[in-house]
C-alpha positions as CSV (number, residue, x, y, z in Angstrom):
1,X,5.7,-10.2,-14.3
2,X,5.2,-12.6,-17.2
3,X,2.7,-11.1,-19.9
4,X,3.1,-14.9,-21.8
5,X,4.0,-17.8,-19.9
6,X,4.4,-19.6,-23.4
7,X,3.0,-19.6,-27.2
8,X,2.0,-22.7,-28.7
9,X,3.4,-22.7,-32.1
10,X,0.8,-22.9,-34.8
11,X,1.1,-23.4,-38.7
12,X,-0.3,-21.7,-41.0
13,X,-2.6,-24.5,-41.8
14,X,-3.6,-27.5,-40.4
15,X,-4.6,-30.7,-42.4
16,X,-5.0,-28.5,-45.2
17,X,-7.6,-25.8,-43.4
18,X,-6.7,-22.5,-41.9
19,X,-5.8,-22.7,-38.4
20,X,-8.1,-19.8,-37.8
21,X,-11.5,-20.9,-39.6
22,X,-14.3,-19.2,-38.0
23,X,-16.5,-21.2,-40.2
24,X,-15.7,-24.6,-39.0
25,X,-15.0,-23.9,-35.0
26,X,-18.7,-22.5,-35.0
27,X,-20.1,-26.0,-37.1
28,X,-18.1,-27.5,-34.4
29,X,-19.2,-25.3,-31.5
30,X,-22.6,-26.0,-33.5
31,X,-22.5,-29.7,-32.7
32,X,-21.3,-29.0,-29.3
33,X,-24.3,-27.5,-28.4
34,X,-26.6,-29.5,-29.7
35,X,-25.4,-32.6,-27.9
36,X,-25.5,-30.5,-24.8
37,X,-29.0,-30.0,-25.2
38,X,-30.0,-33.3,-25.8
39,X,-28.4,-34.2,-22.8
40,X,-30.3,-31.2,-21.1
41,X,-33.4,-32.5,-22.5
42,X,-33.0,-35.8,-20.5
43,X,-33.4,-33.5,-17.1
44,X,-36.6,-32.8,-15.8
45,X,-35.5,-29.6,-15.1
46,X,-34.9,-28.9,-19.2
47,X,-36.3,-25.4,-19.8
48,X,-34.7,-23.8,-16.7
49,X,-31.0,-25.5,-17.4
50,X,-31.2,-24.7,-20.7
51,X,-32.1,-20.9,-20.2
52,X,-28.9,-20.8,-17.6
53,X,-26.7,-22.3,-20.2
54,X,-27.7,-19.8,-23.0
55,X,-25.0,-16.8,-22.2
56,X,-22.6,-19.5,-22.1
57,X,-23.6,-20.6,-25.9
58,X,-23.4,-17.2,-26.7
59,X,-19.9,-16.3,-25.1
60,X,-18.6,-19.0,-26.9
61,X,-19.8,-18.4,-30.4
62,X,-18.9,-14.8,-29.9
63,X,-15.2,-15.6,-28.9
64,X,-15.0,-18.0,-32.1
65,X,-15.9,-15.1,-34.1
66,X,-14.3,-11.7,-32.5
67,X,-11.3,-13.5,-30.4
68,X,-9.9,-16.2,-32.2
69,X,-9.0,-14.5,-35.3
70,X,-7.1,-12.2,-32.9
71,X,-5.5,-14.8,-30.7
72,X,-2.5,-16.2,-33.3
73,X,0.3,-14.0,-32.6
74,X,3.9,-13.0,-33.3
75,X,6.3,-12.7,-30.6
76,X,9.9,-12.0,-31.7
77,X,10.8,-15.1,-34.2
78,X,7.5,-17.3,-33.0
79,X,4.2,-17.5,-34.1
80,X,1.4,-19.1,-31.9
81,X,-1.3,-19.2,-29.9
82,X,0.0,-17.6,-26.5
83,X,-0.5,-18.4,-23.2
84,X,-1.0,-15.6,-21.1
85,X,-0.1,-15.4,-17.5
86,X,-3.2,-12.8,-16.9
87,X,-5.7,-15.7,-18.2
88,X,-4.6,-18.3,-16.3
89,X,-4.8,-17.0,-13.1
90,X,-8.0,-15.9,-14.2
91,X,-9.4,-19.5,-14.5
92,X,-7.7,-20.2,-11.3
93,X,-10.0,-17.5,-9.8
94,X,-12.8,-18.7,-11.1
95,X,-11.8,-22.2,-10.5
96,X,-11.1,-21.6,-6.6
97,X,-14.3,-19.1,-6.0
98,X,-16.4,-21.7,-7.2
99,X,-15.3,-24.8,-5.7
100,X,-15.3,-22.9,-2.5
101,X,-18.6,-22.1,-2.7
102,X,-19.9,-25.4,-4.0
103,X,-18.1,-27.0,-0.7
104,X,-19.5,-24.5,1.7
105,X,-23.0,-24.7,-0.3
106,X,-23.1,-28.6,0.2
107,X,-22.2,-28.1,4.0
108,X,-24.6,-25.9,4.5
109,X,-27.7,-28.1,2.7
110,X,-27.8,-26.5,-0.3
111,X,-27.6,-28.9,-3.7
112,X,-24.2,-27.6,-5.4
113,X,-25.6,-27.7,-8.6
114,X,-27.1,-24.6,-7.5
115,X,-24.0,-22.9,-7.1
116,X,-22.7,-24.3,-10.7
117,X,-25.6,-22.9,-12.1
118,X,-25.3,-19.5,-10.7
119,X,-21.8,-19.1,-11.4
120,X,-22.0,-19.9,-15.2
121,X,-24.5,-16.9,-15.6
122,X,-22.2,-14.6,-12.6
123,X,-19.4,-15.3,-14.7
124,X,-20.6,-14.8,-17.8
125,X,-22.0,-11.2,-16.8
126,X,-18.9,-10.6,-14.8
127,X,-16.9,-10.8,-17.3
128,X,-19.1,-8.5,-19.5
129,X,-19.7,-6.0,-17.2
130,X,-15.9,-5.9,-16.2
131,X,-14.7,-5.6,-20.0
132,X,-17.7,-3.1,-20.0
133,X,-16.9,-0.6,-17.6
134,X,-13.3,-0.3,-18.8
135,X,-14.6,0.2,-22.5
136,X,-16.5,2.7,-21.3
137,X,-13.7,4.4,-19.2
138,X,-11.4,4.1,-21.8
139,X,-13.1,4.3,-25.3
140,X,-10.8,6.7,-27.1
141,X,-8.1,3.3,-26.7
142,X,-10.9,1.4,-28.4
143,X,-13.2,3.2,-31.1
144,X,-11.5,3.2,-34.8
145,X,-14.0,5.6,-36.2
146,X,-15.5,4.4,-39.7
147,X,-14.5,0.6,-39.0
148,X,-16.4,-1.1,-36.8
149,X,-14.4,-4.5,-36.7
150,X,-11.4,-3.0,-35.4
151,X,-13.4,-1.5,-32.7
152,X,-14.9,-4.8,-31.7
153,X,-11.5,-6.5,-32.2
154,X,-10.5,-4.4,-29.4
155,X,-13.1,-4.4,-27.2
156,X,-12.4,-8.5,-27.2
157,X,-9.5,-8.5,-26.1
158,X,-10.0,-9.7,-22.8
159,X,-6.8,-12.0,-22.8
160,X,-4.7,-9.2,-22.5
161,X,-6.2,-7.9,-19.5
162,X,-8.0,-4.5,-19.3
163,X,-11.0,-5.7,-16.5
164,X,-12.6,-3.6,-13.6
165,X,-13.8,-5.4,-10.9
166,X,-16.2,-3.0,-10.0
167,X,-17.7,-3.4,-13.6
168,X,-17.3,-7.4,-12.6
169,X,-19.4,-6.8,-9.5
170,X,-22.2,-4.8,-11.1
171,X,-22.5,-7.7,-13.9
172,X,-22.5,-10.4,-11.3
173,X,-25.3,-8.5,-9.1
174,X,-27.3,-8.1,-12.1
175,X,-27.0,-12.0,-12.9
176,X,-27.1,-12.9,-9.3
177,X,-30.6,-11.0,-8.8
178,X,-32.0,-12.4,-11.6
179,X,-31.2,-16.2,-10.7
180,X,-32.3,-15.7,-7.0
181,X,-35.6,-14.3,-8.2
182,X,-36.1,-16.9,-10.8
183,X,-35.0,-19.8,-8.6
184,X,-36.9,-18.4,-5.8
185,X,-33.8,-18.3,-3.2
186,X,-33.3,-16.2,-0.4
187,X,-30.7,-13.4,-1.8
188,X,-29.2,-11.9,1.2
189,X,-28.5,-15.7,2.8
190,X,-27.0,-16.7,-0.7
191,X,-24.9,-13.8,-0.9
192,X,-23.8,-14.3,2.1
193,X,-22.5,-18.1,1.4
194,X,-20.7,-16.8,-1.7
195,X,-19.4,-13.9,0.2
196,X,-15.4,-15.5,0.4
197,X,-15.4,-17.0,-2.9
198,X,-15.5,-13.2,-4.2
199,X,-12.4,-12.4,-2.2
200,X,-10.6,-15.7,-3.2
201,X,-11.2,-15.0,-6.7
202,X,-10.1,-11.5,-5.8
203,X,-6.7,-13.0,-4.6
204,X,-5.6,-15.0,-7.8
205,X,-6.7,-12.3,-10.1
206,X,-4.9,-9.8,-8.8
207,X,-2.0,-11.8,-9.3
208,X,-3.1,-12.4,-13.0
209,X,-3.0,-8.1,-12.6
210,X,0.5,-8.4,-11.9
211,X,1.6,-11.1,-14.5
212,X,0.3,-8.9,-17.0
213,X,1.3,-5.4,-15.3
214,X,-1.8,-4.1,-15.5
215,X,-3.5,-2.0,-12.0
216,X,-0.3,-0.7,-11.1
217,X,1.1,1.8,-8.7
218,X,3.2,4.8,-8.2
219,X,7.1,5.4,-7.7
220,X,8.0,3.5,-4.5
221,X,11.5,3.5,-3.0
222,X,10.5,1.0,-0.6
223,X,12.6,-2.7,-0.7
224,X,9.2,-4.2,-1.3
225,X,9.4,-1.8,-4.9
226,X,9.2,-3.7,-8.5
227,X,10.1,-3.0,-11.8
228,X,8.0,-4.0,-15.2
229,X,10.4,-5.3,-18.1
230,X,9.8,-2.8,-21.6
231,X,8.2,-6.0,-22.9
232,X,8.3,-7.4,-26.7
233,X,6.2,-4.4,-29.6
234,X,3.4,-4.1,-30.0
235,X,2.7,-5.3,-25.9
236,X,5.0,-3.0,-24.3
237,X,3.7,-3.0,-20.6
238,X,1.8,-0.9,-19.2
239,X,3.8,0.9,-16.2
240,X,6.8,1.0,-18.8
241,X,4.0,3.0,-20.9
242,X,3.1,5.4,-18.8
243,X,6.7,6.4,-17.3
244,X,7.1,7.1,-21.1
245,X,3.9,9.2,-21.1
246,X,4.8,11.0,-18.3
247,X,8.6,11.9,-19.1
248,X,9.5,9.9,-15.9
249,X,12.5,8.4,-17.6
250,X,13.9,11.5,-18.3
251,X,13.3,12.5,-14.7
252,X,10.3,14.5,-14.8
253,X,6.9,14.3,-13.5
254,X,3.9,16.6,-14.3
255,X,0.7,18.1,-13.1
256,X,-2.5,20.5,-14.4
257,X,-3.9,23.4,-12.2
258,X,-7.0,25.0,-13.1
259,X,-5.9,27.1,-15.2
260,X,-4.6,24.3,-17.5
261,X,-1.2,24.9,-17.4
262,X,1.5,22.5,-16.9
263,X,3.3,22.3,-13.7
264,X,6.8,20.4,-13.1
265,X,5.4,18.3,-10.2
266,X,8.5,16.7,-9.7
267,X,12.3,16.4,-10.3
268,X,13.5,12.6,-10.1
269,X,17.6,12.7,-8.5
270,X,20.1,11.6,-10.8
271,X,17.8,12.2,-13.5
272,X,18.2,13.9,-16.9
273,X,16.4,16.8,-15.5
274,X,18.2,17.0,-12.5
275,X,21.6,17.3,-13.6
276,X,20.6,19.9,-15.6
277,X,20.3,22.4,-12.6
278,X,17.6,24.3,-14.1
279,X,14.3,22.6,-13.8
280,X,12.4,23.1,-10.5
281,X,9.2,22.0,-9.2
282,X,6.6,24.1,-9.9
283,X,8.2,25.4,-13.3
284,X,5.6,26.1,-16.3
285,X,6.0,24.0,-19.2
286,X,5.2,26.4,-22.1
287,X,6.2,23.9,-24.5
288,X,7.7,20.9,-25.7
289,X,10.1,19.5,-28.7
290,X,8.7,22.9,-30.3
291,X,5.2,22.0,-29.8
292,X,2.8,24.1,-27.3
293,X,2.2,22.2,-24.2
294,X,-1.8,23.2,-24.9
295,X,-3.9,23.0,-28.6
296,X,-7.5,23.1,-29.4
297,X,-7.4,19.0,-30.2
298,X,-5.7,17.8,-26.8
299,X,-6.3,18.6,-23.3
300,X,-2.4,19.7,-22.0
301,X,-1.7,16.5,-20.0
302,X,-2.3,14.9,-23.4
303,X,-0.2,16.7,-25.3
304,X,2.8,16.5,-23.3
305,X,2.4,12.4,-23.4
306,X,2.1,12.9,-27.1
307,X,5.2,14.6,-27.3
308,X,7.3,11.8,-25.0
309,X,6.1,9.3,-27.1
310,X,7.3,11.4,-30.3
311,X,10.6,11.9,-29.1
312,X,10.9,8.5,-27.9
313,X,10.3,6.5,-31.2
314,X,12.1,9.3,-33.4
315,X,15.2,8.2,-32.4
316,X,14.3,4.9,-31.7
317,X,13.6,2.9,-28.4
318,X,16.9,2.6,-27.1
319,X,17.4,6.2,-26.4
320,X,15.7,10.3,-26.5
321,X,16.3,13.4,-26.8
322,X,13.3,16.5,-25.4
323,X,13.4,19.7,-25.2
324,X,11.2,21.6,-22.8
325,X,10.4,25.0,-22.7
326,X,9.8,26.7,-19.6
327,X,8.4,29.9,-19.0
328,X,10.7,32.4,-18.0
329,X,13.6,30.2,-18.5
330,X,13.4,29.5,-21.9
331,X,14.5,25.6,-23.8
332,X,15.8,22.9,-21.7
333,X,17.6,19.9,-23.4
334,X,17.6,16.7,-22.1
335,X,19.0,13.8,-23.2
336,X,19.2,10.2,-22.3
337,X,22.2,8.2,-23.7
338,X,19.6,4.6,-23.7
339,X,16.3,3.8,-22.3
340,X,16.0,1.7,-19.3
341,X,15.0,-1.9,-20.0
342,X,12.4,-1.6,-17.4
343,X,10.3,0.7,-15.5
344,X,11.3,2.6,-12.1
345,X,10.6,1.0,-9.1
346,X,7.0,1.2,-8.5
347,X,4.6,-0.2,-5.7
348,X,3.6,-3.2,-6.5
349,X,-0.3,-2.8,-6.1
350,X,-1.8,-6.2,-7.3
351,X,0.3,-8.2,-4.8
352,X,-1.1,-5.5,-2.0
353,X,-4.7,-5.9,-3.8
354,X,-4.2,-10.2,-3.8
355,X,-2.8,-10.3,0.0
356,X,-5.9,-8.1,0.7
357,X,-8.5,-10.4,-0.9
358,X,-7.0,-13.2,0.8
359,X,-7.1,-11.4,4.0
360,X,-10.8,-10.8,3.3
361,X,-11.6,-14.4,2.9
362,X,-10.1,-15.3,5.8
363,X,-12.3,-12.4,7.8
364,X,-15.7,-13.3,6.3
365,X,-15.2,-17.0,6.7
366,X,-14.0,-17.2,10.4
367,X,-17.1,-14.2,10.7
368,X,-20.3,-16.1,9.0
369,X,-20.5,-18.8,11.7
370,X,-21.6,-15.3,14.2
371,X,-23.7,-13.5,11.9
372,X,-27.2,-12.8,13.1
373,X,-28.9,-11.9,10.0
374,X,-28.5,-12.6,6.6
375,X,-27.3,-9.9,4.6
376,X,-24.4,-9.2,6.8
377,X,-21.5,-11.2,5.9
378,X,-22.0,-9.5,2.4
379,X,-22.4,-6.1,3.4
380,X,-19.3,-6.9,5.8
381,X,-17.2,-7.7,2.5
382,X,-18.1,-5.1,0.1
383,X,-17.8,-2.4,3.2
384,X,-13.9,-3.5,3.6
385,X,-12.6,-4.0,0.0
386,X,-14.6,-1.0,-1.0
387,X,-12.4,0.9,2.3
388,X,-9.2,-1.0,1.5
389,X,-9.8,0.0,-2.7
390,X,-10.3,3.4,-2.0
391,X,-7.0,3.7,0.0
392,X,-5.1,1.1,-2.6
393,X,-6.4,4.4,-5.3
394,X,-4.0,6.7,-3.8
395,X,-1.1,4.7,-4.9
396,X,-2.0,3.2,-7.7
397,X,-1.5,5.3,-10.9
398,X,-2.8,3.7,-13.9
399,X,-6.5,6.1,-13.2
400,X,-6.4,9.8,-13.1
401,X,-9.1,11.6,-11.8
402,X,-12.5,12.5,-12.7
403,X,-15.8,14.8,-13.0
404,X,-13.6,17.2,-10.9
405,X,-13.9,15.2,-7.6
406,X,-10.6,15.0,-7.1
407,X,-10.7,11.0,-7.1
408,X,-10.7,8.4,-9.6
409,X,-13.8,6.5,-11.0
410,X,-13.1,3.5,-8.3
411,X,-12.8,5.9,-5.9
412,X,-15.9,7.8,-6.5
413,X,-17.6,3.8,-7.2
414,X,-15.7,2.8,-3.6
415,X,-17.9,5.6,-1.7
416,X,-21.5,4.5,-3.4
417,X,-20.2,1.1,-2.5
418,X,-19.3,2.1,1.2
419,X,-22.7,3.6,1.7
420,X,-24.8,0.9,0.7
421,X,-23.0,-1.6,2.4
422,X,-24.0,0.3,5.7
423,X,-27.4,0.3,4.6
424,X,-27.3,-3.4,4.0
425,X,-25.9,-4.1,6.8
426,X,-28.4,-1.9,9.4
427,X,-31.6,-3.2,7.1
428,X,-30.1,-6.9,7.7
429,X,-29.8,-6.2,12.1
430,X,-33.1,-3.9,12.1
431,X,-35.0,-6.6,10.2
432,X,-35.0,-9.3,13.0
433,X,-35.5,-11.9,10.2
434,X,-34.4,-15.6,10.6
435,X,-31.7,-16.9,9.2
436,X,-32.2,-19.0,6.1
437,X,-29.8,-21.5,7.3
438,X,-29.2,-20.8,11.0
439,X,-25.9,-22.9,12.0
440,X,-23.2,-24.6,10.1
441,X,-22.6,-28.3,10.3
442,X,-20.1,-29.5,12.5
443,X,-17.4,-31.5,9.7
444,X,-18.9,-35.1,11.5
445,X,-22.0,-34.1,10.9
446,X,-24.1,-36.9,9.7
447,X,-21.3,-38.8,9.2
């Protein structure tokens, strides 16, 4: 639970040049690449490395101008280039998934270059599709309307967390697709061999999740529950967020029926609301601080949030006051003397979502050596985490629901997942076809 594991101080200018020239990192990016590619142009293989090291080239020169500016920061009296916990265990991901496969590659035959190849272009598109899906989900937290650069500021902020990984897995298929076709590789046996380097990147970034607070869960009053510090303005985290939002410090928690009304869903002991004596589950919230709890410009559930944070910063962050008004009972003051430091105890779903990837990699690793088609250690994985996501949903509460099913969009994405990991996996057995590479060395093996 450590958004910033340090921040490298940073002047304002270095040998007489801003730290921050865009200008001069992309000369020097500039130069980069064109060594690079004389080296490349050495190879035999020129035109085909050089098309797979394009994204990267791009990435790069896209960071220099979108992310850097961003990256020098305040944090209470420092100013620096922070380190955040988030991205490092994010290289370790990507660190570990590779390696593994580039070991299991070069036991299987298989020239591990291959496997550096494909995952600079996997990568590359995970990554975008990842940041993609979540822009998408969550645009109104991006789009400045009439300035353009602050929306793409935003949208760039990757450091800082804000990743699906079924947006990750929908980049990397694209990619992978493409390089299998290109490269003329057997897909199904080469998904197969990369298979548990999915779940082992799937262990450390989940812990990255919980570093930065991100993908978290509901109340929990289990030992096992954690709580998220407030965190230093502007990057309060997230769960401390929400339970603002939701009036859950003051003891309160709220749903919409159909109708769109307000409903107390729940009344927190030894809460604000509680000793009041008056507030009940299933009380109608007509307003709040004075304010309808519906308008034409928010959706209720909106609203309400809008209000918590009002109240919240009008008296400052160490302490509210809210009044509710419910229908047929009229006002309700509440009060709370100083905010809590932290969140309430919540279950800690990224350490549930990193034992499970790890679990995952040990399945599909001790299972490949049986597998009697290729194609099936892939559809194996995607079938359990998509089973073990859907259930990790019903905990977690940083999604709400959507289109009216009732579940949230990785929910809805864990089904569609589900089913064509069946169908994978009955098209792999029904085929009969041979197995690219049929056994796996023994560790002595031409030694």
């Amino acid at each position: 639970m450590q958004r910033t594991l340090f921040l490298i101080p940073v002047p304002d200018d270095l040998f007489g040049l801003p730290v921050v020239g865009v200008g001069w990192l992309l000369i020097l990016w500039g130069l980069i690449v064109a060594v690079w590619i004389f080296l490349l142009s050495r190879k035999p293989t020129f035109m085909q490395e050089l098309v797979g090291h394009l994204p990267l080239f791009a990435v790069v020169a896209a960071a220099i101008v979108f992310v850097l500016p961003m990256l020098r920061v305040a944090e209470g009296d420092q100013i620096g280039f922070p380190v955040r916990g988030y991205g490092v265990l994010l290289v370790f991901a990507i660190v570990s998934a590779v390696g593994l496969a580039a070991y299991r590659a070069q036991r299987m035959g298989l020239n591990p270059e291959v496997i550096f190849s494909l995952a600079m272009a996997m990568i590359v598109c995970g990554v975008v599709g990842a940041r993609l899906f979540f822009v998408i989900q969550y645009w109104e937290n991006f789009y400045h309307p009439g300035n353009w650069q602050a929306t793409a500021q935003e949208i760039f902020k990757v450091t800082e967390g804000g990743i699906v990984v079924y947006g990750s897995l929908i980049g990397a298929a694209v990619a992978f697709a493409v390089f299998c076709y290109r490269k003329q590789i057997n897909a199904l046996a080469l998904a197969d061999l990369i298979a548990p380097s999915l779940m082992i990147g799937m262990f450390f970034g989940r812990l990255g999740c919980f570093m930065n607070g991100c993908c978290y869960g509901g109340l929990c009053t289990l030992p096992l529950a954690v709580q998220f510090p407030q965190g230093i303005a502007p990057q309060y985290t997230p769960p401390y967020v929400r339970h603002l939002e939701n009036g859950a410090f003051y003891g309160l928690l709220f749903v919409e029926n159909e109708e769109g009304q307000i409903l107390v869903a729940n009344v927190l002991p030894d809460s604000a609301a509680s000793k009041t004596g008056k507030i009940e589950v299933g009380d109608i919230v007509e307003g709040i601080d004075g304010y309808p709890a519906q308008s034409d410009e928010y959706k209720p559930l909106d609203m309400l949030r809008n209000r918590f944070l009002a109240s919240w910063m009008k008296e400052g962050p160490r302490k509210g006051t809210l009044e509710i008004k419910l229908v047929g009972k009229g006002d309700v003051a509440l009060h709370v003397d100083e905010m809590p430091e932290a969140s309430l105890p919540i279950h800690p779903t990224q350490v549930y979502s990193s034992l499970n990837g790890l679990i995952l990699c040990l399945l599909v690793l001790a299972y490949y050596p049986f597998r009697k088609a290729d194609g099936e250690v892939i559809a194996l994985t995607l079938g359990l985490y998509s089973i073990a996501r859907f259930l990790l949903e019903v905990i977690r509460t940083d999604e709400y629901a959507i289109g009216g099913t009732g579940l949230t969009i990785s929910q809805n994405m864990s089904v569609v997942i589900l089913i064509l990991s069946i169908g994978l996996f009955v098209y792999a057995r029904i085929g009969k076809q041979p197995l690219a590479w049929p056994r796996e060395p023994a560790p002595n093996a031409g030694s």
